[in-house]
N, C-alpha and C positions, 0 to 999 in steps of 0.2 A: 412490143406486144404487151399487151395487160389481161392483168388476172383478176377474173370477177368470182369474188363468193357467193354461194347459193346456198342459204341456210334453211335447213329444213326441223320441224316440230318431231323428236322423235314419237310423240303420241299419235297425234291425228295425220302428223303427215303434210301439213299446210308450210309452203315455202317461199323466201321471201331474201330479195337483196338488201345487202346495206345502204344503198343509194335510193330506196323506194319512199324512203317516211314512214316505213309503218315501222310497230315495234318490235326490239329487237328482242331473238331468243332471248331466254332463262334456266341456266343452269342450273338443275335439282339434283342436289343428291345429298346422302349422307357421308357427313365427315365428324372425325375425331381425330384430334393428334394431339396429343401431349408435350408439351414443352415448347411449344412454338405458340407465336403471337399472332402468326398471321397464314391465312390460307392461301393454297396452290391458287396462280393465277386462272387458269381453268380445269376446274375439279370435277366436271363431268366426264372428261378425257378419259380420268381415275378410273372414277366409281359416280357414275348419274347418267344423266343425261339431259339432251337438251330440250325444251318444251317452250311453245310458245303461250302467250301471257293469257289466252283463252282456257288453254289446257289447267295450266295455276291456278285458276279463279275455280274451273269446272270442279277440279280436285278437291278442293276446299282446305290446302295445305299454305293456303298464307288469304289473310284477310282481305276481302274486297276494297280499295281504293276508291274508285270511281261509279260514276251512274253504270257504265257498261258495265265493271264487274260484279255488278251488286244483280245485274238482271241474269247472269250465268252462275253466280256462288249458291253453295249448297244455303237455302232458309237456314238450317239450324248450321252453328259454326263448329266442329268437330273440337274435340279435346286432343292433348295432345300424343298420347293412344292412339286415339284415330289416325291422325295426321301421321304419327311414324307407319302404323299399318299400310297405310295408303302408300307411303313412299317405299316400303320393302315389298308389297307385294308389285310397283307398278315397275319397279327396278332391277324384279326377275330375284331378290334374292329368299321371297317366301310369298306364300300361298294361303290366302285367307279360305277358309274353309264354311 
């Protein structure tokens, strides 16, 4: 018997197999650890969550890449202010007001 993953955007919601071709989640969140060189292998687990590469673009918490993400990214590109805001408020741990 085999076991099929079904990963879903915890933003919008849009879900999608590993075997489909399209791209795969992206783990967002914040981390900090002191003394260590290297990150949990999935740190959303933690503290994030999982978003797909539409959702990132839409956010404007990592810089557009390609023609598709340049036509969903925010015009102006957020400082990085924004970008923590963006990811404490959308990760439930505060509230832009």
């Amino acid at each position: 018997m085999a076991v099929i993953t079904t990963y879903k955007c915890d933003k919008c919601g849009k879900e999608w197999h590993p075997n489909s071709g399209e791209e795969m989640p992206v783990a967002v969140g914040i981390v900090v650890e002191f003394g260590k060189t290297t990150l949990p292998a999935a740190p959303y687990k933690r503290f994030g969550a999982m978003w797909c590469r539409e959702c990132v673009m839409k956010s404007g918490i990592h810089p557009p890449m390609t023609e598709a993400d340049k036509q969903v990214a925010p015009e102006q590109p957020l400082s990085f202010e924004e970008k923590f805001a963006v990811l404490m408020e959308e990760l439930g741990f505060a509230r832009q007001e």
